[in-house]
KOLPARO-966382 format. One line per field, with one value per residue (C-alpha): x, y, z; chain; residue number from 0. Coordinates in nm, 4 decimals, m for minus. Example, Ala and Ser with C-alpha at 12.3 -4.5 7.8 and 13.67 -1.06 7.14 Angstrom:
# residues 2
u: [1.2300:1.3670]
v: [m0.4500:m0.1060]
w: [0.7800:0.7140]
cadena: [A:A]
num: [0:1]
This chain:
# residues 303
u: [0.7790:0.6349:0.2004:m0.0026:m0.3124:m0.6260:m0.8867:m1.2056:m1.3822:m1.7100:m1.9584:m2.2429:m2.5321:m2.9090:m3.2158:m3.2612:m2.9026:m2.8146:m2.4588:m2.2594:m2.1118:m2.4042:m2.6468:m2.7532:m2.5721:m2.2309:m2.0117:m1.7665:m1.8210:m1.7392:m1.3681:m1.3209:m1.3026:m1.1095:m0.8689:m0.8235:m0.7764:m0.5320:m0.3445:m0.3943:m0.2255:0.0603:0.1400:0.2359:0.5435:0.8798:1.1909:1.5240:1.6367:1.4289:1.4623:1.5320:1.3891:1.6990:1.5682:1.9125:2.0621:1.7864:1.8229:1.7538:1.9166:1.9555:1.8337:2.0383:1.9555:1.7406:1.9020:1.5631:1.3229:1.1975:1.1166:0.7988:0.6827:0.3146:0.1571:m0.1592:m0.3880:m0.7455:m1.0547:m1.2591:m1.5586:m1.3695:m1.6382:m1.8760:m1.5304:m1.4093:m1.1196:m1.0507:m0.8886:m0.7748:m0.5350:m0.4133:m0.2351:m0.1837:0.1845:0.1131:m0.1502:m0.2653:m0.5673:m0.7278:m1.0199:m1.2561:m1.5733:m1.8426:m2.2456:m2.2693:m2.0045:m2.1076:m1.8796:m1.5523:m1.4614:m1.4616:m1.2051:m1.0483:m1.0479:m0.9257:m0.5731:m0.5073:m0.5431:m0.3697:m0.0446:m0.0169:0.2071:0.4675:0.4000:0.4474:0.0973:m0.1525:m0.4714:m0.8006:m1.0032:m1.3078:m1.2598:m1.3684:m1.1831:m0.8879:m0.6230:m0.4826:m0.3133:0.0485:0.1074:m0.1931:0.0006:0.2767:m0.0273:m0.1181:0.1533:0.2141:m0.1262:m0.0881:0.2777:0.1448:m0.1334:0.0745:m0.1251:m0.4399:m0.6567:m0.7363:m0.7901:m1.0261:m1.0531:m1.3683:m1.4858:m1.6125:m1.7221:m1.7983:m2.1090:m2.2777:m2.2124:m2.0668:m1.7352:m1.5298:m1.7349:m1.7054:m1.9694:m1.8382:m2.0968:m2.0096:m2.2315:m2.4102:m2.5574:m2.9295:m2.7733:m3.0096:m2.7861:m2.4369:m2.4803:m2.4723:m2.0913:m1.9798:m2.1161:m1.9560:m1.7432:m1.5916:m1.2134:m1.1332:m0.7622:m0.5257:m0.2053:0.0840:0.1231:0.4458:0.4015:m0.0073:m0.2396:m0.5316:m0.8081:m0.9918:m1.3336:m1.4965:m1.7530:m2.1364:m2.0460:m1.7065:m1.7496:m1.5069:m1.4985:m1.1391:m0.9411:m0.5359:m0.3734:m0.0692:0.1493:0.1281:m0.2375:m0.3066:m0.1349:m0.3527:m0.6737:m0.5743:m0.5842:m0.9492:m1.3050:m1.3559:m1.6855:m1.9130:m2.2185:m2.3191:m2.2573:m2.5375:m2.3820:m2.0545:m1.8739:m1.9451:m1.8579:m1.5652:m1.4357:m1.5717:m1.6437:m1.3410:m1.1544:m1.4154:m1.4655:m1.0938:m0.9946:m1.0479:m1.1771:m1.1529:m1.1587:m1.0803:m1.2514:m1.4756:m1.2902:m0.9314:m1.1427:m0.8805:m0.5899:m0.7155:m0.9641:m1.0223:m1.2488:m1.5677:m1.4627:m1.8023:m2.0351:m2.3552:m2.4827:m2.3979:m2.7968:m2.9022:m2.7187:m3.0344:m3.3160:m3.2295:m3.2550:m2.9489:m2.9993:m2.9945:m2.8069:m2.4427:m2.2195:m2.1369:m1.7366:m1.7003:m1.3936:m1.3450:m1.0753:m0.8557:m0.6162:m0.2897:m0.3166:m0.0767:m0.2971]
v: [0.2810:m0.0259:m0.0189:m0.2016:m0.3024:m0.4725:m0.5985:m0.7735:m1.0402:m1.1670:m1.3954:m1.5519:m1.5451:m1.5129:m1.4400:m1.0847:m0.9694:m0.5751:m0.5882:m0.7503:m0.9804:m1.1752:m1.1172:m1.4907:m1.6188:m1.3462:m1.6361:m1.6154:m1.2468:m1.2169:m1.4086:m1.2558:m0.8941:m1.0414:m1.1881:m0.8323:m0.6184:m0.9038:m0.8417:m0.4856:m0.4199:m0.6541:m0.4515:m0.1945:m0.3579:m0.2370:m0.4022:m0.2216:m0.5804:m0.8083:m1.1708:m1.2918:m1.6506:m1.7696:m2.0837:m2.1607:m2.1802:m2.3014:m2.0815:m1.7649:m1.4160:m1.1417:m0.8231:m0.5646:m0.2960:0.0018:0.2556:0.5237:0.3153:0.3535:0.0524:0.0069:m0.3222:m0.4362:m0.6700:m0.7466:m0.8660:m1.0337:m1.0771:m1.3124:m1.5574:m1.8863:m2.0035:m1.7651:m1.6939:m1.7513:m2.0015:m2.0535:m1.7260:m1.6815:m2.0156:m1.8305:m1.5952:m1.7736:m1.6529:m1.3350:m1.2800:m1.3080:m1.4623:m1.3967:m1.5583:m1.4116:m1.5865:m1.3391:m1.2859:m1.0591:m1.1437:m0.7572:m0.6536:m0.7711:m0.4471:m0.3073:m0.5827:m0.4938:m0.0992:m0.1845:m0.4066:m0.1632:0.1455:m0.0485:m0.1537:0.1138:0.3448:0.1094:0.1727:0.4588:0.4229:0.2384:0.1093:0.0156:m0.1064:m0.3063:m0.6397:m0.5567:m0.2610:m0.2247:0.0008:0.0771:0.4058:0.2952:0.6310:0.5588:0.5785:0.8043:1.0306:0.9087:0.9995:1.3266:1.4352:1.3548:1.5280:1.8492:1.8174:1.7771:1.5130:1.6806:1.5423:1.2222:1.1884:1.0033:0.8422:0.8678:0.5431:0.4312:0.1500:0.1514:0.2689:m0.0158:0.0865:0.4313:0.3786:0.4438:0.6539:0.5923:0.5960:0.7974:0.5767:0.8312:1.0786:1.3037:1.2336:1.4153:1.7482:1.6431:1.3407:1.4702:1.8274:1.5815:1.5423:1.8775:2.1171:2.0188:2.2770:2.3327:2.4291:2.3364:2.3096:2.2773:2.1166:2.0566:1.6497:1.6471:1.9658:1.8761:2.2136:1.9776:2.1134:1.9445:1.9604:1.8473:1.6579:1.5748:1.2514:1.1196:0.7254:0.5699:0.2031:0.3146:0.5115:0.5633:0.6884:0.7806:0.5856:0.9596:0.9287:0.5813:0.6409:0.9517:0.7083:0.4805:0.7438:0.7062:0.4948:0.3698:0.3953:0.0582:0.2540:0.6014:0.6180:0.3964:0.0334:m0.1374:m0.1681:0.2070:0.3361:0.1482:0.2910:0.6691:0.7648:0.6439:0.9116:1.1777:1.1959:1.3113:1.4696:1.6692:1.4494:1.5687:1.4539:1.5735:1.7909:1.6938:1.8401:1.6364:1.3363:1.1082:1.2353:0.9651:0.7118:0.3231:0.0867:m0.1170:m0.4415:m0.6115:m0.3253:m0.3174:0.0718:0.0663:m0.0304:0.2879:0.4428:0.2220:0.3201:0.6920:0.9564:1.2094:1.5417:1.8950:2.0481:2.0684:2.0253:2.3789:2.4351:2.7332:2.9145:3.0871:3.1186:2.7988:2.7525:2.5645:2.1629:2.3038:2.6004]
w: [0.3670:0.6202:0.5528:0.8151:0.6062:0.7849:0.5292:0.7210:0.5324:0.5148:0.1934:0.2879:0.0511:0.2126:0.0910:0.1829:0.1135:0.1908:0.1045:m0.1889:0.0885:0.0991:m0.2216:m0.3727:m0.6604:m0.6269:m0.4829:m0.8390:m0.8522:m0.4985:m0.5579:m0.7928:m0.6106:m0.3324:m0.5630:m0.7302:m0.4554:m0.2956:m0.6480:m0.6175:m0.2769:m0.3196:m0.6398:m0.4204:m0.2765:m0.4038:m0.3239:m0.4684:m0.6508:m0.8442:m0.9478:m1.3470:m1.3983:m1.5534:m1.8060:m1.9410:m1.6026:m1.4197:m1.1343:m1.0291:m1.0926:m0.9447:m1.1845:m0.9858:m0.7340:m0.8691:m0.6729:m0.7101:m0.6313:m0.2712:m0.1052:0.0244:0.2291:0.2921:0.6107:0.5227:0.8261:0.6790:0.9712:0.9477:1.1277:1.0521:0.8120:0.6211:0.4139:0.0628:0.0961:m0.2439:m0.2850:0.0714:0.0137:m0.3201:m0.1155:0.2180:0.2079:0.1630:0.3960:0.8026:0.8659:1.2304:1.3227:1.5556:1.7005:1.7266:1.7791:1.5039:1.2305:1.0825:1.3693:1.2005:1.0486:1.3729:1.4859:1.2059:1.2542:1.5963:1.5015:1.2934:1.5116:1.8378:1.6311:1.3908:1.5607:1.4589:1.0636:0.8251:0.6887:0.8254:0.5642:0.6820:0.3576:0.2832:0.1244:m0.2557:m0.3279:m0.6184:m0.6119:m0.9552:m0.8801:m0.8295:m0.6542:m0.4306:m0.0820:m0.2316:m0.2570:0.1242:0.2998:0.1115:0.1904:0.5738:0.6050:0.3996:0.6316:0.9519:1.0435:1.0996:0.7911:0.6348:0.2207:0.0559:m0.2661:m0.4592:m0.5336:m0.9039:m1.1104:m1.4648:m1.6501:m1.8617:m2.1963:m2.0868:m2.3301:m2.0048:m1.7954:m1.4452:m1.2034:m0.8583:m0.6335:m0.3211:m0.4433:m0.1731:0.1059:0.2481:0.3710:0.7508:0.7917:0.6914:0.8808:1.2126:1.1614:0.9697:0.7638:0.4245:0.2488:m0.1424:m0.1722:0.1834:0.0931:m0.1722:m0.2306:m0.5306:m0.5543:m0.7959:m0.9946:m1.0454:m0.8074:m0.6565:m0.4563:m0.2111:m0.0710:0.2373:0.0868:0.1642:0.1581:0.3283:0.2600:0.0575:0.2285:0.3812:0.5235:0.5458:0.8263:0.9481:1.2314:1.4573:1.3804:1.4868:1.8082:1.8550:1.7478:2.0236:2.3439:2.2058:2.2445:1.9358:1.7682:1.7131:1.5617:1.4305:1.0605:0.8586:1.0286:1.1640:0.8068:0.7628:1.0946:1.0929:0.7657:0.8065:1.1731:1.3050:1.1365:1.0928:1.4593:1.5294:1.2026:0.8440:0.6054:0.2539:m0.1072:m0.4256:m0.5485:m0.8571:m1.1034:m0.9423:m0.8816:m1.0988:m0.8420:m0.6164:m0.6943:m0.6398:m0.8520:m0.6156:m0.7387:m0.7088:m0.8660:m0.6568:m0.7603:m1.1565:m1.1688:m1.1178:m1.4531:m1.5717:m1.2960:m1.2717:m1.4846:m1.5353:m1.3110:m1.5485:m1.2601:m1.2752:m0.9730:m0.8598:m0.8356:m0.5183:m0.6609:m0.2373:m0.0969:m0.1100:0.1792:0.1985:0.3449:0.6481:0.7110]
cadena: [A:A:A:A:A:A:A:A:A:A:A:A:A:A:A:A:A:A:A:A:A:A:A:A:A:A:A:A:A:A:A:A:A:A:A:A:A:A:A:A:A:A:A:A:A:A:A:A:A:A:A:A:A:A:A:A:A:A:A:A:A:A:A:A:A:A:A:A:A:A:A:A:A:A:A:A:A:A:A:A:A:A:A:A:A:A:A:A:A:A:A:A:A:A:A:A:A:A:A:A:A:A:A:A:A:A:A:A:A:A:A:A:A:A:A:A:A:A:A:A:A:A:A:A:A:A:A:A:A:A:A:A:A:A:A:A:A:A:A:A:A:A:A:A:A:A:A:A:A:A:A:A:A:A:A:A:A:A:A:A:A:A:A:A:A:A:A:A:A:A:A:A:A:A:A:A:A:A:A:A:A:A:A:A:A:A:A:A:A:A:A:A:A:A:A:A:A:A:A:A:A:A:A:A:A:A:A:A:A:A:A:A:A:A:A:A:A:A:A:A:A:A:A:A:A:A:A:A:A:A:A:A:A:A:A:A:A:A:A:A:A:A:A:A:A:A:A:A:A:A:A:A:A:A:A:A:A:A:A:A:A:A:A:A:A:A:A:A:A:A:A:A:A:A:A:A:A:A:A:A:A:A:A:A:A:A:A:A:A:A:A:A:A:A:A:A:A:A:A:A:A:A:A]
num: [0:1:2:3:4:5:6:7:8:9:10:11:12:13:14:15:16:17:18:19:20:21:22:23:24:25:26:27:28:29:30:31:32:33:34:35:36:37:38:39:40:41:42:43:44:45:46:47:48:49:50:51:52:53:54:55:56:57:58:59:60:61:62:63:64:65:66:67:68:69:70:71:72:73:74:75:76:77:78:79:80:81:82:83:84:85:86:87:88:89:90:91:92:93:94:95:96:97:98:99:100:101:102:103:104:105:106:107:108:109:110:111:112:113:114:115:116:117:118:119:120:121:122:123:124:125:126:127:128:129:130:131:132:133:134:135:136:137:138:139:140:141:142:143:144:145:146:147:148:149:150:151:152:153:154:155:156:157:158:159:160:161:162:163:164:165:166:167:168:169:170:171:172:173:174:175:176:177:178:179:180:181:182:183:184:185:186:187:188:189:190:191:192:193:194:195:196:197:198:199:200:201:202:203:204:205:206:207:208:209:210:211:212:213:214:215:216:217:218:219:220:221:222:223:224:225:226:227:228:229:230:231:232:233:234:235:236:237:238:239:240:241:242:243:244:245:246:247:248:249:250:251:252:253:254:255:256:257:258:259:260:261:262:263:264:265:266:267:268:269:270:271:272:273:274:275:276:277:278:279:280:281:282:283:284:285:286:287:288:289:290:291:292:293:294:295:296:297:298:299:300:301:302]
């Protein structure tokens, strides 16, 4: 499995911040999500053989092919301004990595340059992964789950993960931070819809909803996909700002977005390595009303 992966990248701290990119006095906190979800992707390469650090010999050894395991290679493509960055941690993984540089009057617009490497050389790729810069994947079946999602689909849907951080003092409760949306502003894209499909990942049913609120801070596409994505204008604006357009709109204008369903929410879920909504669990007080599970119809991913 090849993976095109474009990450953009963006810290600098002012005084009225409105992202976690550039709220005062997050520079460490800020490294240290980049660092993770730099960890986190490379973790996701497979190569058949592996290397032994042979002390005695002082050399290297080969540990012998693993015949089952299927080998998956990652090129990871970071965008940035050339200066508000975090170097520190870019230089960690300089080999590992492709820095671009882009010189622009609005450095908000570089997940759209981003968005748009991705989608103009992905038809070259198996998967292609569009992700904002301080998200962790843990699930090592994360784009095994991907790409059977978009064959079972036949192309014609993209899956989101829900997107979590942890509850202070919640004893491992997660917080899904993707929660709805004002039914006024996600009825301009789709009416969303319980049980929209279903699907059998390796012997596990999963449902899958089209939910009131499609954000996850990425998407994953296809190769077929991202050629399809190119015959098109991309969008520059129309979901909240650039880093949300560029990570929601630019799928959910051409296909089916879903996610699990809330009761499957651990079949596919990432961690927001710098927390910025785990607050509220302090702010807000917990809703009586539970999340209502439509048991319709449930049609098949290839319907």
């Amino acid at each position: 499995m090849n993976v095109l992966i474009a990450l953009p990248h963006y810290f600098k701290e002012v005084d009225q911040a409105t992202y976690g990119s550039d709220r005062r006095g997050q520079r460490q906190a800020r490294s240290i999500a980049l660092f993770q979800c730099f960890n986190s992707l490379l973790a996701m390469q497979k190569n058949a053989d592996d290397l032994i650090l042979n002390i005695s010999a002082e050399g290297l050894q080969s540990a012998g092919s693993l015949s089952e395991r299927r080998e998956v290679t990652l090129e990871i493509h970071v965008f940035t301004d050339g200066i508000n960055m975090i170097n520190s941690v870019l230089n960690i993984y300089k080999e590992g990595i492709n820095v671009h540089t882009f010189e622009l009057a609005n450095s908000r617009h570089l997940p759209l340059k981003a968005r748009d490497h991705l989608i103009e050389n992905g038809h070259a790729y198996d998967l292609c992964l569009y992700m904002e810069d301080d998200l962790i994947i843990r699930d090592s079946e994360f784009l095994d789950k991907q790409i059977w999602f978009i064959k079972e689909s036949e192309h014609r849907a993209v899956l989101m993960p829900h997107r979590t951080e942890w509850v202070p003092n919640g004893n491992g409760q997660r917080l899904l931070v993707d929660g709805p949306l004002k039914k006024e502003f996600i009825e301009r894209f789709y009416t969303p819809k319980c049980n929209a499909a279903q699907g059998t990942f390796k012997g596990r049913g999963v449902i899958f909803d089209q939910s009131d609120n499609p954000h996850s801070g990425l998407f994953c596409i296809s190769g077929v996909q991202a050629k399809q994505l190119a015959t098109l204008e991309q969008p520059v604006h129309g979901f909240i700002g650039p880093l949300e357009t560029a990570a929601t709109l630019t799928v959910l204008r051409r296909y089916l977005v879903l996610k699990p369903a809330w009761k499957d929410r651990d079949f596919l879920w990432i961690e927001h390595g710098h927390p910025s909504f785990r607050g509220y669990c302090s702010k807000w007080s917990k809703l009586d009303d539970s999340v209502e599970i439509n048991e319709n119809e449930r049609p098949r991913l290839s319907q």
